[in-house]
Each structure stands twice: as structure tokens, then as C-alpha cells.
C-alpha positions as CSV (number, residue, x, y, z in Angstrom):
1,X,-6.6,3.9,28.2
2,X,-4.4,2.1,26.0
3,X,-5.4,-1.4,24.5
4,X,-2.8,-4.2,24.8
5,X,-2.5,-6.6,21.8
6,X,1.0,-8.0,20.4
7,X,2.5,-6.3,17.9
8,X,1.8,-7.8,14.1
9,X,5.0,-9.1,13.1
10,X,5.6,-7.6,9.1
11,X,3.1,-9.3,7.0
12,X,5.9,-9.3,3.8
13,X,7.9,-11.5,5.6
14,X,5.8,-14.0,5.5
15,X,5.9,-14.1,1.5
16,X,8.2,-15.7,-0.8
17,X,11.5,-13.8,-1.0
18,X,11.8,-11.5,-4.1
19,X,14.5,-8.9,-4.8
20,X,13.9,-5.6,-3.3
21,X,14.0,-1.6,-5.3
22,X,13.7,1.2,-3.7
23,X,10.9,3.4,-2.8
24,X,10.8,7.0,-1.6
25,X,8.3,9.4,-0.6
26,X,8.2,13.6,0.1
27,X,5.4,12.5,2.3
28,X,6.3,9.3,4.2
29,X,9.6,9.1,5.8
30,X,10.4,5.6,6.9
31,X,9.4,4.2,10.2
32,X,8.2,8.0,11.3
33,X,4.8,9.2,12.3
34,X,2.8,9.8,9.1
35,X,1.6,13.5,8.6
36,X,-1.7,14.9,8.8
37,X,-2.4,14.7,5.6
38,X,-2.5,10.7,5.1
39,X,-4.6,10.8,8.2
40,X,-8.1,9.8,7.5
41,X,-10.2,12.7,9.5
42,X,-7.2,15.1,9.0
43,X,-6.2,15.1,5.2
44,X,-7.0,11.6,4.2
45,X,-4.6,11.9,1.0
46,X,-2.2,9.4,-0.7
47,X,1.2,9.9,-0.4
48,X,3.7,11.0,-2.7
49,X,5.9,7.9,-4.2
50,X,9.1,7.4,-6.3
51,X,10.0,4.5,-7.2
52,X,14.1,3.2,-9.3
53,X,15.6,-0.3,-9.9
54,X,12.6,-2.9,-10.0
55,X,13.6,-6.0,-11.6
56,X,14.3,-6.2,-15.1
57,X,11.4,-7.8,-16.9
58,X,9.0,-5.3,-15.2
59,X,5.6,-4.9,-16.7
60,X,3.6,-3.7,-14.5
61,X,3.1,-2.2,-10.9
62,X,0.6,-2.7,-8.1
63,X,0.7,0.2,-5.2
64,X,-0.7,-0.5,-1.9
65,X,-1.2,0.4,1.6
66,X,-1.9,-2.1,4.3
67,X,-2.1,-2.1,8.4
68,X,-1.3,-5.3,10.2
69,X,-1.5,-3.9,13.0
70,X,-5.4,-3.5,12.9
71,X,-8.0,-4.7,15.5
72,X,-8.8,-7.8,12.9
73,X,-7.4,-10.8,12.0
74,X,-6.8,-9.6,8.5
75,X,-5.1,-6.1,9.0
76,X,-6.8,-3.1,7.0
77,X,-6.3,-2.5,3.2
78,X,-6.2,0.9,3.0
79,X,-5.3,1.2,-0.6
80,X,-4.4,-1.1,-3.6
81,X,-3.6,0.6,-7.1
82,X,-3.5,-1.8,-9.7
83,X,-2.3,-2.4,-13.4
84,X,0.1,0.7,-13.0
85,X,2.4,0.2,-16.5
86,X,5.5,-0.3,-16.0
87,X,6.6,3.3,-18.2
88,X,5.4,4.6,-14.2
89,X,7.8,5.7,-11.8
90,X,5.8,7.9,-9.1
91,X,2.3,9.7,-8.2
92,X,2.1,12.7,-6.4
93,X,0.4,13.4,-3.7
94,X,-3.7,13.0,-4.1
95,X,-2.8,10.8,-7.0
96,X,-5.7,8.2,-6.0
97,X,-8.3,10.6,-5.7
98,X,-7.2,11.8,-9.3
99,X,-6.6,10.5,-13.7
100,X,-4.8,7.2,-12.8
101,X,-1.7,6.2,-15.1
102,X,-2.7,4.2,-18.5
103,X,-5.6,1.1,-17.5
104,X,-4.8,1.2,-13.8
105,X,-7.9,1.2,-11.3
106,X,-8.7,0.6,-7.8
107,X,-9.9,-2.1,-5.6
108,X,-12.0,-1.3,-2.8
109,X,-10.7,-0.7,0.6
110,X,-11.5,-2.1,3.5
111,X,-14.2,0.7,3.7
112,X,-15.7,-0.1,1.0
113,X,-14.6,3.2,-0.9
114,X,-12.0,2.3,-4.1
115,X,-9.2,4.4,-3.7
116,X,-7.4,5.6,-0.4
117,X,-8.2,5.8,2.8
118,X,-6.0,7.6,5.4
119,X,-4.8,6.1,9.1
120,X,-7.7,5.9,11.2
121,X,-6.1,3.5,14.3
122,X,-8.8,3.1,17.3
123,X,-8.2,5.8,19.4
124,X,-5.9,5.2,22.5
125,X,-4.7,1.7,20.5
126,X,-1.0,1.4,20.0
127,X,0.7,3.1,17.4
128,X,0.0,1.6,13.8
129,X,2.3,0.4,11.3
130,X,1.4,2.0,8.0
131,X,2.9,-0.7,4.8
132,X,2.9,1.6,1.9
133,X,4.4,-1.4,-0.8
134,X,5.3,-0.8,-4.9
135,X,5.0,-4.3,-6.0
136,X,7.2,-4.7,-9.4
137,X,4.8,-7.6,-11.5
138,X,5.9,-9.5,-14.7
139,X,2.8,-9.4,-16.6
140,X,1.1,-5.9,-18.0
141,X,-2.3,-7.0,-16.0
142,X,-2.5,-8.6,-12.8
143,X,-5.1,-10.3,-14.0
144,X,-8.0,-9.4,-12.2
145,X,-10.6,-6.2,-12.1
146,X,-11.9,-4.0,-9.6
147,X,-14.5,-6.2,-8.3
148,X,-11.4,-8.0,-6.6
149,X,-11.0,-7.9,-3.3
150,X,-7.5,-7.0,-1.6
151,X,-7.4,-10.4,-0.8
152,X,-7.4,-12.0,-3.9
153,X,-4.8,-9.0,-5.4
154,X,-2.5,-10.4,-2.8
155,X,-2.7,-14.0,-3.6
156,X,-1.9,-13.1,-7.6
157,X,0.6,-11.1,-6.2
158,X,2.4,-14.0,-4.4
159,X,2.9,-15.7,-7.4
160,X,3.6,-12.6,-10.1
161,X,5.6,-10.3,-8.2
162,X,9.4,-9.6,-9.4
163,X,10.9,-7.4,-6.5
164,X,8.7,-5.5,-3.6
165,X,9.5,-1.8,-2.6
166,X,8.5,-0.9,0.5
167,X,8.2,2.7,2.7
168,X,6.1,2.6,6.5
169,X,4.9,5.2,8.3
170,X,3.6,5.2,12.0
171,X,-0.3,6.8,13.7
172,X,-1.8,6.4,17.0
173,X,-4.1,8.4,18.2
């Protein structure tokens, strides 16, 4: 049985207009059904990600993964790496569950856990939209600390954030 809801229309749309960079990933190929290993009861491990051309005047990074598409009115944060200095250009795969880049840290998910979380959609729910977004940020420190939630990340984000990179992968189950 299949639950019907509306699609979530893309959340970054909805936030003031920067430049865009791009983002790549070994592990995440645009708009395509994630593998098993970014699944949560499968592999349940970040994604590779590469990152070129954020804005000049880069200082920083914030890495994150969101779902709109949720059963919530506030999506699911499944990930949000921040503080990453802006010398960093990629994590490999399991790089949240590893040494993070120079004073970066995580804030907790929306399971409570800080680091990632793989796609774990309600089963027979439509198929997920998986945001995996490189924020470029102007200032060394985002300003906050891990006791943050993702919530407050995002609003600093609105106002700090130089260009956006973004990558989405798909999951139903």
C-alpha cells in the first residue's frame, strides 16, 4: 500500500538566491536511486563528495543531507557537517563516522545521533528525495556549536552562505 502525500517542492528554492559550484560524488549520482550503502539498515554510510568553484571569499563549508519529502512538516536532517575549512575539497566515503577536517563537528540528526544517518523512508511511502548540499560560507565558523539544532544551522546559513552545491539521490522502499 502506497501512501499518497504531494510531493515537497525543493526546500533550496525557497532560500535567497546564491551562486551555485559544483558538487560530485562516486557514491550519489544525481536524481538516481541512492545505493545500499547510504541506506540506513543496509550500509548507513556517508557519501563520497568533491566539491570545485565555490565563491571566492570562501572560508568555510557546511555539508548536509536533508529529506523534504518526510512524513513531518519539517523534512528529516539526516546529516549537517559543520565548520569544514575552506583548504577542504571532499570526504570519502564513511567520512562522518570518521577524524573530521580541522574544527569541524556535527550536529545532531534528526535521530538524535550527531553524524549520518542513511535513507530510511516509511516503507511503501513514495520515493524520497535525498538533498546532499555543500554550502560555501564566508566566515571560518558558522557561528554556532554542536548543541545547535539543524534548524538553527539553516537559519545562519540563510544569511552567510556564498554559493550552494547540491547532488540528490532517490529511496523508497
Amino acid at each position: 500500500m502506497s501512501i499518497e502525500r504531494p510531493i515537497a517542492p525543493n526546500p533550496y528554492d525557497y532560500l535567497p538566491a546564491v551562486p551555485s559550484f559544483t558538487v560530485t560524488s562516486a557514491d550519489v549520482t544525481d536524481g538516481a536511486p541512492l545505493s545500499d550503502d547510504q541506506v540506513a539498515h543496509l550500509g548507513n554510510t556517508s557519501p563520497q563528495l568533491s566539491w570545485e568553484g565555490a565563491p571566492e571569499g570562501t572560508r568555510s563549508f557546511v555539508v548536509t543531507a536533508f529529506d523534504p519529502d518526510a512524513p513531518t512538516p519539517s523534512g528529516f536532517w539526516h546529516w549537517a557537517l559543520v565548520d569544514i575549512p575552506a583548504s577542504t575539497t571532499s570526504l570519502q566515503s564513511g567520512a562522518a563516522s570518521g577524524a573530521l577536517p580541522g574544527d569541524a563537528f556535527h550536529l545532531r540528526n534528526d535521530t538524535g545521533e550527531q553524524g549520518f544517518t542513511g535513507a530510511a523512508p516509511p516503507e511503501g511511502d513514495h520515493p524520497h528525495r535525498y538533498f546532499f548540499v555543500v554550502h560555501a560560507v564566508g566566515e571560518e565558523s558558522l557561528g554556532i556549536d554542536e548543541t545547535a539544532t539543524p534548524a538553527v544551522m539553516s537559519f545562519n546559513l540563510a544569511f552567510k552562505t556564498l554559493g550552494r552545491a547540491i547532488i540528490h539521490g532517490t529511496y523508497q522502499r
